[in-house]
MDTraj code that builds the backbone (N, CA, C; nanometers):
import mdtraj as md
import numpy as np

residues = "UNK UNK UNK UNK UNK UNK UNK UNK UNK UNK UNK UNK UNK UNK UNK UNK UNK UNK UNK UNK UNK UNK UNK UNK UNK UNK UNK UNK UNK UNK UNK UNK UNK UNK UNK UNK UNK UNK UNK UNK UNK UNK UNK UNK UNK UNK UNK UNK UNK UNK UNK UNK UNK UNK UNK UNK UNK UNK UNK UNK UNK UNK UNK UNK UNK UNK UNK UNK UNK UNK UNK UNK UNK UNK UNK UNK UNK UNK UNK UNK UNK UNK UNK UNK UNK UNK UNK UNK UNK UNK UNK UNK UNK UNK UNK UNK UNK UNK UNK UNK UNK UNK UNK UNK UNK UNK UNK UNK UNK UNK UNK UNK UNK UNK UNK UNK UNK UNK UNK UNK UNK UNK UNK UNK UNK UNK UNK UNK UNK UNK UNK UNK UNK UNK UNK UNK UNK UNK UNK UNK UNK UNK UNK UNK UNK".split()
xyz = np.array([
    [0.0824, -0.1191, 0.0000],
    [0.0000, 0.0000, 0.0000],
    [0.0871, 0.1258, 0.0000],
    [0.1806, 0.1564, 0.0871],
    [0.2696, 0.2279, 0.0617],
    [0.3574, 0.2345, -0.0047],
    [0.3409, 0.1194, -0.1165],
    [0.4021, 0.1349, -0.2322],
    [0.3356, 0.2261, -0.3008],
    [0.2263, 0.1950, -0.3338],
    [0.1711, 0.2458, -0.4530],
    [0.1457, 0.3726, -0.3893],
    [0.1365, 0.4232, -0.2319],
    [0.1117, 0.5622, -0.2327],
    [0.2240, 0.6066, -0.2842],
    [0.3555, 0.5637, -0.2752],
    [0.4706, 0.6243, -0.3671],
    [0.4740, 0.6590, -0.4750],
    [0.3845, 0.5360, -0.5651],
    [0.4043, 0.5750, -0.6704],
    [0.3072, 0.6610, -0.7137],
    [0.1843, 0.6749, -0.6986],
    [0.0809, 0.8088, -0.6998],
    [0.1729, 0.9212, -0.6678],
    [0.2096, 0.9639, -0.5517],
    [0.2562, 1.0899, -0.5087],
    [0.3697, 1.1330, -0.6474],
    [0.4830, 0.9819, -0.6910],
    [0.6097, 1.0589, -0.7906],
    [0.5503, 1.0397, -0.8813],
    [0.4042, 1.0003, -0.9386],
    [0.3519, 1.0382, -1.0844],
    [0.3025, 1.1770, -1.0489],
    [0.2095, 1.2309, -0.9461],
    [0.1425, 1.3563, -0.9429],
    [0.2407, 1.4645, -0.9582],
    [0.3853, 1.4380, -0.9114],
    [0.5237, 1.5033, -0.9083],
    [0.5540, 1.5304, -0.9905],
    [0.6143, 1.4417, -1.1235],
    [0.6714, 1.4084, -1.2470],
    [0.5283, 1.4689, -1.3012],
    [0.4374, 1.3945, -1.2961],
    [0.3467, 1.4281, -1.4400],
    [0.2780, 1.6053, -1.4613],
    [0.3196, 1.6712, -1.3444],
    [0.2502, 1.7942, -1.3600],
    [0.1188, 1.8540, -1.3860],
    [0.0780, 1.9576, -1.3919],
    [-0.0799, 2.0237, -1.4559],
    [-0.0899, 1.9574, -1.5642],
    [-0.2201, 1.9546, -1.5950],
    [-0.2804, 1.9182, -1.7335],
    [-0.2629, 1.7563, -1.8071],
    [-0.3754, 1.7723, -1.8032],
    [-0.4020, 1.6104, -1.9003],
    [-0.3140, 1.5646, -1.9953],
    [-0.2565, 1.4960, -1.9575],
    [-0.1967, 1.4498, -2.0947],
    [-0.2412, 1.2287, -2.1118],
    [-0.2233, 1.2521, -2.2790],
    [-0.2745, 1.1268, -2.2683],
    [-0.1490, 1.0329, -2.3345],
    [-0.1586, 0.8978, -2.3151],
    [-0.0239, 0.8343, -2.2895],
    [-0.0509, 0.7511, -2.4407],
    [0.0747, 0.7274, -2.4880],
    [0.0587, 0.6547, -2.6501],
    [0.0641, 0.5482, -2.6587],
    [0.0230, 0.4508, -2.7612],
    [-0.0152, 0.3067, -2.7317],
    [0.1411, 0.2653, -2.6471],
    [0.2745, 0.2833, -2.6957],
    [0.3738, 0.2143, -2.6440],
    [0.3658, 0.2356, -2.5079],
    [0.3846, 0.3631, -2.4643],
    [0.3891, 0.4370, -2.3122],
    [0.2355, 0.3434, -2.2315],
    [0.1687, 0.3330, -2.2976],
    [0.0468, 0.2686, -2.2196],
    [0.1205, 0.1007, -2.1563],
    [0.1290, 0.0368, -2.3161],
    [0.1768, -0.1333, -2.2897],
    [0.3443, -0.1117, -2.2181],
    [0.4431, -0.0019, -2.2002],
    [0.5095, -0.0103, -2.1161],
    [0.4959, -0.0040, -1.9515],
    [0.3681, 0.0696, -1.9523],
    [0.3549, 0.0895, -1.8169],
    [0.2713, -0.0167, -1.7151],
    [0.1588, -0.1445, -1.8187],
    [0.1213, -0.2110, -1.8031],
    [0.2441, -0.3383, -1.7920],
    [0.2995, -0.3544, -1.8658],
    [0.4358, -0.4274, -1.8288],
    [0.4881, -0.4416, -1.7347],
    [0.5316, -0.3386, -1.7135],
    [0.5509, -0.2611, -1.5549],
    [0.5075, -0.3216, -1.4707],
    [0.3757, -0.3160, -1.4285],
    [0.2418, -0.3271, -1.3255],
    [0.2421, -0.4530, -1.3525],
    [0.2692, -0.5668, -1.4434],
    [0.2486, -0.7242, -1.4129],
    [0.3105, -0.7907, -1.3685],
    [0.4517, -0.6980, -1.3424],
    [0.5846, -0.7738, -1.2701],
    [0.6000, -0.7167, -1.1566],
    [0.6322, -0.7667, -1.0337],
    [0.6532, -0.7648, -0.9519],
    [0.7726, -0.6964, -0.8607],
    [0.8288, -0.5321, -0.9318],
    [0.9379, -0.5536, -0.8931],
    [0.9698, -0.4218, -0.7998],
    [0.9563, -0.4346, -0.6682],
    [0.9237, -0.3523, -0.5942],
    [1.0273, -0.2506, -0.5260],
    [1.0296, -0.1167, -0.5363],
    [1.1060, -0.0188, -0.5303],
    [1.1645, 0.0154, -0.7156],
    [1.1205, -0.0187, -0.7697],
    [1.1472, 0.0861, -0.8978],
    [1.0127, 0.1170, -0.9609],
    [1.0231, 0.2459, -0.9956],
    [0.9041, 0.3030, -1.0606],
    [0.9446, 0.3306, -1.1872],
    [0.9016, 0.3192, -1.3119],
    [0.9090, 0.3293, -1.4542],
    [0.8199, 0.5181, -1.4521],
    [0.8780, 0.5909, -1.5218],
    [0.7877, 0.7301, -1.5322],
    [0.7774, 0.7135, -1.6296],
    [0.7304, 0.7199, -1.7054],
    [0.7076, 0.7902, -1.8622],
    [0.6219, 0.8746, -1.8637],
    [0.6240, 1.0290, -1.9230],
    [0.6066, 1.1691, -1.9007],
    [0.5096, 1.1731, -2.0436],
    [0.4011, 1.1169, -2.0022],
    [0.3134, 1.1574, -2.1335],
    [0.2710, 1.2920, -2.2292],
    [0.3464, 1.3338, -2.3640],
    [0.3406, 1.4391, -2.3918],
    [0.2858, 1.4483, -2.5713],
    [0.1783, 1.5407, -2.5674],
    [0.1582, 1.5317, -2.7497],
    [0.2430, 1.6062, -2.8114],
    [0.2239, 1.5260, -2.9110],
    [0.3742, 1.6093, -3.0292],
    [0.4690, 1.5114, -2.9885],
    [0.5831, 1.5358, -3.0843],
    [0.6791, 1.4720, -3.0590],
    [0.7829, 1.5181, -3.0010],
    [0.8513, 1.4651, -2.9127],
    [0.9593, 1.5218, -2.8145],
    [1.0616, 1.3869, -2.8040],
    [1.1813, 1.4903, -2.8766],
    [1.2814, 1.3628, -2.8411],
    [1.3478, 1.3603, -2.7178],
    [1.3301, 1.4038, -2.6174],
    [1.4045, 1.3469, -2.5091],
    [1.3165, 1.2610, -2.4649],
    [1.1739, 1.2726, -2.4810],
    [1.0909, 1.1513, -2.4383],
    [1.1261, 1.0490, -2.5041],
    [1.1012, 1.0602, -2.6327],
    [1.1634, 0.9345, -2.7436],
    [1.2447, 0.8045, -2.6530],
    [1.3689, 0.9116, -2.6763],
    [1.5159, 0.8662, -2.5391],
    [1.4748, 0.7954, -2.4437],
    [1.3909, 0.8481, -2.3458],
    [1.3141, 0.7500, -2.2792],
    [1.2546, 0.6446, -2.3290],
    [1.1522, 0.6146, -2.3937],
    [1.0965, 0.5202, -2.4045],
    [1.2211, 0.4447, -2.4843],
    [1.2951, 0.4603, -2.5800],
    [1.3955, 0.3811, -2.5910],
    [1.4560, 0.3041, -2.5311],
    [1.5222, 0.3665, -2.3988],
    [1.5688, 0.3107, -2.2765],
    [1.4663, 0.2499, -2.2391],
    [1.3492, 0.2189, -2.2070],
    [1.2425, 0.1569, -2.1257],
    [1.2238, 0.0232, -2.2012],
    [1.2105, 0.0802, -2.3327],
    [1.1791, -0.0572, -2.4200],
    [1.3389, -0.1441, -2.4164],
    [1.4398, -0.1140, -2.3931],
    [1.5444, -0.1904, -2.3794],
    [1.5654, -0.2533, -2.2520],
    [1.4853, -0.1768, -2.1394],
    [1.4741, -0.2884, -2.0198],
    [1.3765, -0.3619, -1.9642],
    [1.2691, -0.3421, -2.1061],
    [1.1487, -0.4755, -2.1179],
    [1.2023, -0.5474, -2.2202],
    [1.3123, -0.5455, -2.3057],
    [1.3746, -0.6614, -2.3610],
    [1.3414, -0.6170, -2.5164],
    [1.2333, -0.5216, -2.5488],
    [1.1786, -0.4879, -2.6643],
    [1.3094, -0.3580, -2.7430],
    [1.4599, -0.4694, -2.7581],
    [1.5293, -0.3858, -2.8116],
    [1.5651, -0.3920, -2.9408],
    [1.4516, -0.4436, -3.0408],
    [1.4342, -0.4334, -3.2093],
    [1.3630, -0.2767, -3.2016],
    [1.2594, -0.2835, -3.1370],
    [1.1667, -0.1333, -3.1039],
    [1.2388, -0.0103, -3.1049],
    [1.3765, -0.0513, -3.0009],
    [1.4646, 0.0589, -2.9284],
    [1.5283, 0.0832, -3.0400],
    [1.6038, -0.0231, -3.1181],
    [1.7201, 0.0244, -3.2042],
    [1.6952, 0.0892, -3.2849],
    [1.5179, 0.0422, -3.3754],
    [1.4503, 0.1394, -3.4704],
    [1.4215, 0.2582, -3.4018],
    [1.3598, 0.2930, -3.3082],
    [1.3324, 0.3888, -3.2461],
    [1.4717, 0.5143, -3.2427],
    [1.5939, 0.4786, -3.1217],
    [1.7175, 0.5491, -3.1977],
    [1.7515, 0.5669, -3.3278],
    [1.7344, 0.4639, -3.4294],
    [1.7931, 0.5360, -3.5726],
    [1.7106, 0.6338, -3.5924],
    [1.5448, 0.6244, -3.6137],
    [1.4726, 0.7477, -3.6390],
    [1.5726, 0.8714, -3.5744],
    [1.5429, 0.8166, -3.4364],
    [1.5700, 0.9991, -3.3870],
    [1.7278, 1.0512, -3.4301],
    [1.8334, 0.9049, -3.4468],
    [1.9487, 1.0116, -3.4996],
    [1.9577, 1.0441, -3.6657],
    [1.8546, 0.9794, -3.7303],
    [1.8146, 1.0053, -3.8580],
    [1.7876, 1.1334, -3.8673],
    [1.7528, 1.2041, -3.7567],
    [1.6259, 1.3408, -3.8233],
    [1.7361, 1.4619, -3.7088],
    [1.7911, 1.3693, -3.5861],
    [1.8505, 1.5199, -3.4882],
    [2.0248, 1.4636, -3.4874],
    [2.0935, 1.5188, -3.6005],
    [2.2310, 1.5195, -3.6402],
    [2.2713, 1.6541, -3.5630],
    [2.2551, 1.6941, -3.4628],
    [2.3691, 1.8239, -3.3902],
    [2.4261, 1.7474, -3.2581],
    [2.4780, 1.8932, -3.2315],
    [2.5273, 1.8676, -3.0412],
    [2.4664, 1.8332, -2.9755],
    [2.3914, 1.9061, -2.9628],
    [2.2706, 1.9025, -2.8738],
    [2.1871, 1.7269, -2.8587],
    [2.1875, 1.6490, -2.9822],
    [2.1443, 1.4981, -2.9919],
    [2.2407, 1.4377, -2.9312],
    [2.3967, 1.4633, -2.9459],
    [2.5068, 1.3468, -2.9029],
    [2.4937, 1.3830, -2.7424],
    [2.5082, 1.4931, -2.6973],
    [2.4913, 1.5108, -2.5650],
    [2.3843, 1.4131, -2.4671],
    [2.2816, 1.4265, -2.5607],
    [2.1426, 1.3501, -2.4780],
    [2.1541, 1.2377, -2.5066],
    [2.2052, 1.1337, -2.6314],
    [2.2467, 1.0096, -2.6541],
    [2.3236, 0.9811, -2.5404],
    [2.4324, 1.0651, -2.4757],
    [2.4610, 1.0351, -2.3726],
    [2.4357, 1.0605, -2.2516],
    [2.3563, 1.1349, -2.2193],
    [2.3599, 1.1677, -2.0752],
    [2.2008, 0.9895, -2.1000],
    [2.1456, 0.9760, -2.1493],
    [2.0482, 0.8234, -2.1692],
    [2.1699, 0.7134, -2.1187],
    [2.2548, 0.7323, -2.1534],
    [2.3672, 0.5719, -2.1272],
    [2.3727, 0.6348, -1.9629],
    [2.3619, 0.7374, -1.8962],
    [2.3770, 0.7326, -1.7808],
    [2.2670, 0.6750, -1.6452],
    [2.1648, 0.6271, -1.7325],
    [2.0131, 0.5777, -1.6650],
    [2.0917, 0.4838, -1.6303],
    [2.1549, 0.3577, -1.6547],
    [2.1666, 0.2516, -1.6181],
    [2.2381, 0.2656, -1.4976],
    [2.1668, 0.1775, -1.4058],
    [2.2449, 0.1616, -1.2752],
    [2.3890, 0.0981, -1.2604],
    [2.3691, -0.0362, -1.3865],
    [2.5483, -0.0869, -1.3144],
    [2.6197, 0.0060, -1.4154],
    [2.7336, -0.0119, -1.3682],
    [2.8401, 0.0726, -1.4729],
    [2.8689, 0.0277, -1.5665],
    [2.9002, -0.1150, -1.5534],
    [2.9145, -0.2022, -1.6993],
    [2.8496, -0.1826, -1.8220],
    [2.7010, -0.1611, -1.7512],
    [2.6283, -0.1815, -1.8358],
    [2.6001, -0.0268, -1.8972],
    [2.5975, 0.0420, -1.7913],
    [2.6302, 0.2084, -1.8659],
    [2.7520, 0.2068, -1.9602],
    [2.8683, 0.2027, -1.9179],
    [2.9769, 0.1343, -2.0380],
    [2.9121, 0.1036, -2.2038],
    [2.8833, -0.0364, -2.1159],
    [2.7947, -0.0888, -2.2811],
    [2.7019, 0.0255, -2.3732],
    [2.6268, 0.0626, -2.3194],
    [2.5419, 0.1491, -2.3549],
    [2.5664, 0.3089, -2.4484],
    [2.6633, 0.3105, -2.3602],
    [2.7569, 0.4718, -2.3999],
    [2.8337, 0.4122, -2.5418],
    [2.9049, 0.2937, -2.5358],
    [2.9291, 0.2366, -2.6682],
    [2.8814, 0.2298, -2.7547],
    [2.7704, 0.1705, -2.7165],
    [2.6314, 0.1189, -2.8596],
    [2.6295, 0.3342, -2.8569],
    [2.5806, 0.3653, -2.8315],
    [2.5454, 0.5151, -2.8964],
    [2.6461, 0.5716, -2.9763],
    [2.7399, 0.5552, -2.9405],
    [2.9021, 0.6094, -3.0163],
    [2.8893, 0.5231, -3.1311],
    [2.8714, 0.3864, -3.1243],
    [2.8588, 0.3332, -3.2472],
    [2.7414, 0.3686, -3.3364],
    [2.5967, 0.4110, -3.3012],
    [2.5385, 0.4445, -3.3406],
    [2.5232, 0.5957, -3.3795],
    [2.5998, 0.6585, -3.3514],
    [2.6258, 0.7977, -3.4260],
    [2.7408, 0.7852, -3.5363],
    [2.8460, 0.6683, -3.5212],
    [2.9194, 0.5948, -3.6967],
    [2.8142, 0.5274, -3.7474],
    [2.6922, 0.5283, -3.7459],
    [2.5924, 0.4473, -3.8281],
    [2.6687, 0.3084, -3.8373],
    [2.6947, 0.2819, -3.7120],
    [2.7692, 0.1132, -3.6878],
    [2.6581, 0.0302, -3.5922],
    [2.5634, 0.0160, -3.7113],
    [2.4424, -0.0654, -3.6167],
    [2.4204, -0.1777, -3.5999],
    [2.4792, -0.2683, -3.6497],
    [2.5031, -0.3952, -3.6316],
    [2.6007, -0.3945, -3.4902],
    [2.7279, -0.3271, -3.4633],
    [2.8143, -0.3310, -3.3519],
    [2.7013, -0.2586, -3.2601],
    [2.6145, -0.1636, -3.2627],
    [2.5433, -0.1271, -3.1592],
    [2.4802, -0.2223, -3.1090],
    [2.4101, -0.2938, -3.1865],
    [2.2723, -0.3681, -3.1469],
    [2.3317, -0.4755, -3.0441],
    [2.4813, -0.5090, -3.1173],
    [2.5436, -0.6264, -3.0173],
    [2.5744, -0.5568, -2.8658],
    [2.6066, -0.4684, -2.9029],
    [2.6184, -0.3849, -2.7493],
    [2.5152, -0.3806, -2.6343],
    [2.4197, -0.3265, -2.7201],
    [2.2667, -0.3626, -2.6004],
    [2.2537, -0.4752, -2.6031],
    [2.2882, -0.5685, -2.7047],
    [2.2201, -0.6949, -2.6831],
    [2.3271, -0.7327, -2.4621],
    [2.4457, -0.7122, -2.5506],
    [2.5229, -0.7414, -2.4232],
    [2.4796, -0.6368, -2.2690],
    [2.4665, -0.5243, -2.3021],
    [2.4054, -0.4621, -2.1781],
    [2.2692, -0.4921, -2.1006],
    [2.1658, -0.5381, -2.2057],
    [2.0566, -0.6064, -2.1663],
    [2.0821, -0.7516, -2.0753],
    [2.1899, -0.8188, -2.1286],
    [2.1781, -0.9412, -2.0918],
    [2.2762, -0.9234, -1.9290],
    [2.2984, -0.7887, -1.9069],
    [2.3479, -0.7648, -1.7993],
    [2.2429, -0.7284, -1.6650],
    [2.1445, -0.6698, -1.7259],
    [2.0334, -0.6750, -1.6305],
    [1.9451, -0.7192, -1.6760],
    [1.8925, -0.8335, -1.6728],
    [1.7551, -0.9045, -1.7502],
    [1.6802, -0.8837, -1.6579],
    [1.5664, -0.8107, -1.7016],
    [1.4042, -0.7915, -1.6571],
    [1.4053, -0.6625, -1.5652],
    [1.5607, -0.5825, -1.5696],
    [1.5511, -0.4805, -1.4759],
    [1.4778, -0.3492, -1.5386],
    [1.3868, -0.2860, -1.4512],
    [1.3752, -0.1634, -1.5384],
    [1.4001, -0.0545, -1.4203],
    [1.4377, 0.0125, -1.5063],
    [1.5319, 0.1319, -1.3967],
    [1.4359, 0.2821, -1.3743],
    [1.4577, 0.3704, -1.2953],
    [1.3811, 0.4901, -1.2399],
    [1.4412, 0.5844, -1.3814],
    [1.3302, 0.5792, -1.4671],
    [1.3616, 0.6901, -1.5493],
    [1.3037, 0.8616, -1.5255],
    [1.3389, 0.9383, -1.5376],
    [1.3292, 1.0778, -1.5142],
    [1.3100, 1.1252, -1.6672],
    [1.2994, 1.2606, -1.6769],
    [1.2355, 1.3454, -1.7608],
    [1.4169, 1.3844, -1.7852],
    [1.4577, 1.3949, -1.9253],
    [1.5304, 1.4651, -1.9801],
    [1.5612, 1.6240, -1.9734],
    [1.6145, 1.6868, -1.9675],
    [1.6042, 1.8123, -1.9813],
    [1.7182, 1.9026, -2.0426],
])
top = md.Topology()
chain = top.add_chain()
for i, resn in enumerate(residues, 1):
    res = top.add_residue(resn, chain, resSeq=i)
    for name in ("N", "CA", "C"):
        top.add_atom(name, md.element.get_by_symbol(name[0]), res)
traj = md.Trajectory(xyz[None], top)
């Protein structure tokens, strides 16, 4: 019970004024979430219309620690398909910093470096290997900024 008052209070926190409504992925991630059992981490995802790539980023990361990392990898090429500046490599990385172990942040920070050489085959092996470092973990994601 005082779980979930936790997690009410850091959605009313995180999610702010005004309605927002959540997109089919953000919905079946958060239901994912809620069927597993895994107590003291909360998944946020910051429901927003329009498109916003630091959310993107998020759900990327989310879908890579529900295992759905064909989703993720398409999902990153879009966004480094369309946001080629500073400002994208920066947030590609400060995302490899979500992960709790270091290893696996390591891994992660790799696969993005490789994925800004459009080296996506060496990326994909990268998450594949960072995933298989925390299987079934999903980590406290926050709002980009």
């Amino acid at each position: 019970m005082v779980f979930k008052a936790s997690i009410l209070l850091l959605a009313i926190l995180c999610l702010g004024p005004g309605p927002a409504s959540a997109t089919p992925i953000e919905t079946e991630l958060n239901e994912s979430v809620q069927k597993k059992d895994w107590p003291g981490v909360v998944l946020l995802l910051q429901p927003r219309q329009g498109q916003n790539f630091e959310h993107d980023l998020i759900l990327a990361r989310a879908m890579i620690s529900l295992e759905r990392r064909q989703e993720a990898l398409k999902l990153l090429d879009e966004l480094y398909a369309t946001h080629k500046d500073e400002r994208t490599q920066k947030l590609f990385n400060l995302a490899g910093t979500l992960f709790f172990n270091q290893d696996t942040s390591t891994l992660y920070y790799e696969a993005v470096q490789l994925l800004s050489g459009a080296k996506f085959a060496e990326a994909k092996d990268k998450l594949d290997q960072a995933a298989s470092k925390e299987p079934g973990q999903v980590m406290v994601l926050v709002r980009l900024v």
